[in-house]
N, C-alpha and C positions, 0 to 999 in steps of 0.2 A: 698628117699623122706621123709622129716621129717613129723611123723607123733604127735598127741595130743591126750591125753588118757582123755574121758571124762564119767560120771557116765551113760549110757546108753541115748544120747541126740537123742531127736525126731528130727526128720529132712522132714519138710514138700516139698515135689516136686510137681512141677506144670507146664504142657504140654502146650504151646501157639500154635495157628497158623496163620501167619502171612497172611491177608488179602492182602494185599499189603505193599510191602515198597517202598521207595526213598530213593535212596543210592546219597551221594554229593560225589563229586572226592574231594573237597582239604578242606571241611570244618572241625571243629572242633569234630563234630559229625559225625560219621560212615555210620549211615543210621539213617532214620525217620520212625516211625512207624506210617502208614495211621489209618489200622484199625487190633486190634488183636480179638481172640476169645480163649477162658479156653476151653481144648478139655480134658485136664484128672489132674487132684489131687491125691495125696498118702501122707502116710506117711509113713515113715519107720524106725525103729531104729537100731543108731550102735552103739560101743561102742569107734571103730577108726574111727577119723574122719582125713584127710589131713590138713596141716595148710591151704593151699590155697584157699580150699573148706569154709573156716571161713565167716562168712554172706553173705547175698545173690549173685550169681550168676548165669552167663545168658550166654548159649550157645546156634547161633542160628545153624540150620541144614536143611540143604536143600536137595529136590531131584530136580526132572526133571519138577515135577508138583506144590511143594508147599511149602513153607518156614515154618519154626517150629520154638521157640526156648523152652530152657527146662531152667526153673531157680528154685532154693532150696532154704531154708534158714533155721537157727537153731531157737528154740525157746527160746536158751542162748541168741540169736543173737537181738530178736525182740523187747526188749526194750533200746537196741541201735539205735533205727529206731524212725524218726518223727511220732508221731501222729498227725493225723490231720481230723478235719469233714470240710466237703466242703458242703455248700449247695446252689444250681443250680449246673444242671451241663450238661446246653446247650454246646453250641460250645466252648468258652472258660473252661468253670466249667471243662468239660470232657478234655479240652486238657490238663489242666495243671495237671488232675489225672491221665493219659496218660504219662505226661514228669514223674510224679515222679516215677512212678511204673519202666520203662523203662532208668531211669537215676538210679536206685538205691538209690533212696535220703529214700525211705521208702518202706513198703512192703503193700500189696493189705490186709493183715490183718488187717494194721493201717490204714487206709482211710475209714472212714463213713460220707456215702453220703447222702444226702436229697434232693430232687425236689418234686414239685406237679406234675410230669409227672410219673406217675409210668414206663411207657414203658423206659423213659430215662437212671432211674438205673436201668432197667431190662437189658437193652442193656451193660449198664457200669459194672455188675458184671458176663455178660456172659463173657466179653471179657477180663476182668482181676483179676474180684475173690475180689472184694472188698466189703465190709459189707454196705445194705443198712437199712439205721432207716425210724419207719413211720412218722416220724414226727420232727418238728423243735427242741423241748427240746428233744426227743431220740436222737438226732445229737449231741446236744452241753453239755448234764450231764453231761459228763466224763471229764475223765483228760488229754484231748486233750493237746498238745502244740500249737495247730494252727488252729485257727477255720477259715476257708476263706470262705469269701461272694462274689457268682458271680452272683447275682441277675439282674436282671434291675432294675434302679433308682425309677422307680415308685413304686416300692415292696419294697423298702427294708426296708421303718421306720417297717412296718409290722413284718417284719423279724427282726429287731432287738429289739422290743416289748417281740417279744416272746422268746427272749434269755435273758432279764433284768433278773438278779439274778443267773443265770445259768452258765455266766461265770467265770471261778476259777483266781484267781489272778495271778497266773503263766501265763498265756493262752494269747498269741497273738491276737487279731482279725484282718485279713486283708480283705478291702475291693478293690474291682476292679470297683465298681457302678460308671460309669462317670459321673461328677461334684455334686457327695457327695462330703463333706468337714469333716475333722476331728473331728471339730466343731460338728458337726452334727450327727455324729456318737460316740463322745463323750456324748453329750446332750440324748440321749439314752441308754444309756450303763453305765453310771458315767463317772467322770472325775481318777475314780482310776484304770480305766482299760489300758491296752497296744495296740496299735492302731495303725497300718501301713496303709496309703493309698496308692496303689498303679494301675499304667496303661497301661496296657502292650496294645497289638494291635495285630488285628486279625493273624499275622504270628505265632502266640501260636500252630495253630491250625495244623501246620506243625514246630513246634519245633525250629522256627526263630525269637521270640518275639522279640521286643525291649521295654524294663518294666523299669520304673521309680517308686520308692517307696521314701514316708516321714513318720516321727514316728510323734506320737502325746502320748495326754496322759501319761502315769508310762512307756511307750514300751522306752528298752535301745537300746545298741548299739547290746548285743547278741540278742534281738529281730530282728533290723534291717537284722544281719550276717543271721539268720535263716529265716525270709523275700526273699535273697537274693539269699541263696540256693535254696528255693522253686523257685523262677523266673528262675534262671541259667538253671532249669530245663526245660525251654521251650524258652529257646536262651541266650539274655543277660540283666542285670541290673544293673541300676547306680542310684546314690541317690540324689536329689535333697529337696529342702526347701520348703515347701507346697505351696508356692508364685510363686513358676514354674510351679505347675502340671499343668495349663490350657494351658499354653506353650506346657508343653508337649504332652499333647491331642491332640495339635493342629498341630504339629509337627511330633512323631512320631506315636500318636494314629489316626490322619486322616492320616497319610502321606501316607500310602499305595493307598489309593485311589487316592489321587495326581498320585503318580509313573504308577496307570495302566490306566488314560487317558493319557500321555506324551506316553507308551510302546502302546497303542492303534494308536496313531498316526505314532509313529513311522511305524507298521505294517501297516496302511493305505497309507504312503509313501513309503514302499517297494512295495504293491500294484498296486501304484501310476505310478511307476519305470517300472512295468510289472513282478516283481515276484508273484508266485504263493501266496496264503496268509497262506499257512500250514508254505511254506518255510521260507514268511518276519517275521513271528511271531513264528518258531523257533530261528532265528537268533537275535530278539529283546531281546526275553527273555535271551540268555545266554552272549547276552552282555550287559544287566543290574548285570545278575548274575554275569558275570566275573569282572566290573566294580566294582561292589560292594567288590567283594575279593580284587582285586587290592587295593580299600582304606584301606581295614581294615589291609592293611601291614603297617601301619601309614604315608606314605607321602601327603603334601598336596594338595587338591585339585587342586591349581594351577599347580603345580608341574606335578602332574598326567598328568593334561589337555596339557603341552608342550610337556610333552613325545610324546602325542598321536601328535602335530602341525607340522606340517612338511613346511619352509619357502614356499610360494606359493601355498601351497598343499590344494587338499580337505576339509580338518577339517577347515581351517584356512576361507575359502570361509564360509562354511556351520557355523561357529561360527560368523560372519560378519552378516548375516543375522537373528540370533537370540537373537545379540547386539542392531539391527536397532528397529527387534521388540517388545525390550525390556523384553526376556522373562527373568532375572534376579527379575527384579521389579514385574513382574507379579506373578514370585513364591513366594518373600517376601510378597505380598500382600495376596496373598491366605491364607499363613499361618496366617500371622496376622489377617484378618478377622475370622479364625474358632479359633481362641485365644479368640477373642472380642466375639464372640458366645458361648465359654464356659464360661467366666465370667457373659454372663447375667442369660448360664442357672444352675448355681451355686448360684445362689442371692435368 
């Protein structure tokens, strides 16, 4: 084993234990971390360190009763790692400091958090050892690379009041606030700040987002890439022109709700049929879930939908009757209405 000779390097360890997890059979991620808790910290110094061992890593460990994992990191290692203050850190705020801890994108040192709930980061730094500040400028003084705002829209000129002058001109701000506009958070802030908006949607909160980001303001392209990484970190992101995000709102930030009245019904039709309703609504979910996998191999919709048609066959009946109903039109419409509803409530 090739080893690295370093001047006596601290090497901080740190004991999880794993609440629950969700393990996917063919996804891209391993398993999903529901909920963790900080059960022991140390430090230790050595003078041999393993190449391998080089920034942070994460073994997890199991017994019969309860899932563990143990991760380290150097303190050579720690200003190779994202800094970033988050403030909110409801449902979203918490998941996406959850994906970074847990994706390795940065370490529970670098994430200082602020809410007006104190219980919220009391919660957030039992379970991953992350710094909380009392306040909105303790959050944002420093030399943050990424200050992300997970406020609701009604708070957040508030919030960003109290950060005027406080942000350093390296320093990204990205907002998640549904139908703020860059505009608007430029108008706040100066127009010489760096500015990502972006919209992920509630799957964050299980590490399946689908996140849409635009730059605005001085923010470049490595703004965007480090943007990008952040999201990556609680599923997938892609980048559009700030003239799309209400589309995108509308599309994939409601969309989930779309998908669980369609999988509702479904389950009421297996119901319907005389299965059991644990059974119809096992079976719905994991053939949304599998359908879903199925696309993302890239072939097209259409394509997919023949595999499944068989001449005469079932599918072919049961798509015949949701041609007649017109549920094609009805889901363009949906979308398009909660588009037309983020543009008003944008104005």
């Amino acid at each position: 084993m090739r080893k690295l000779r370093f001047n006596f390097v601290s090497v901080e360890i740190r004991v999880y234990k794993l609440d629950y997890c969700h393990y996917a059979k063919d996804d891209v991620k391993d398993f999903t971390v529901i909920k963790t808790r900080l059960v022991w910290t140390g430090q230790l110094g050595v003078e041999y360190l393993p190449a391998w061992l080089l920034g942070q890593v994460c073994i997890r460990i199991h017994d019969k009763i309860n899932r563990y994992y143990l991760s380290w990191d150097c303190d050579d290692m720690k200003n190779d790692k994202l800094t970033i203050s988050v403030i909110g850190v409801g449902n979203m705020g918490s998941a996406i400091v959850k994906g970074l801890v847990r994706s390795s994108v940065t370490i529970p040192e670098n994430i200082r958090i602020f809410d007006p709930d104190a219980s919220k980061m009391a919660t957030l730094q039992s379970e991953l050892g992350v710094v909380i500040s009392d306040s909105i400028k303790a959050a944002v003084g420093g030399p943050e690379r990424v200050i992300l705002i997970a406020v609701k829209p009604q708070i957040i000129n508030g919030v960003l009041d109290s950060m005027a002058g406080l942000v350093q001109s390296n320093t990204v701000v990205i907002s998640i606030a549904a139908g703020i506009s860059t505009t608007q958070l430029l108008e706040r802030l100066g127009n010489d700040k760096r500015v990502i908006r972006a919209m992920p949607n509630a799957a964050a909160m299980i590490g399946h987002s689908a996140t849409a980001i635009c730059k605005a303001g001085m923010a470049d392209d490595k703004d965007v890439e480090v943007a990008t990484g952040l999201f990556n970190a609680v599923g997938s992101t892609v980048y559009v022109d700030e003239k799309n995000i209400n589309a995108v709102t509308a599309l994939s930030g409601s969309g989930p709700g779309y998908l669980f009245v369609i999988m509702e019904a479904m389950t009421d039709a297996g119901v319907l049929m005389g299965l059991p309703r644990d059974v119809a609504r096992e079976l719905t979910v994991h053939t949304v879930y599998g359908s879903a996998c199925m696309a993302q191999q890239g072939k097209s919709f259409s394509d997919l939908k023949d595999m499944i048609t068989s001449p005469g066959g079932t599918t072919i009946h049961g798509l015949k009757v949701m041609e007649r109903a017109g549920v094609r039109g009805v889901l363009m419409e949906t979308v398009a209405a909660a588009a037309y509803r983020a543009d008003e409530l944008s104005k």
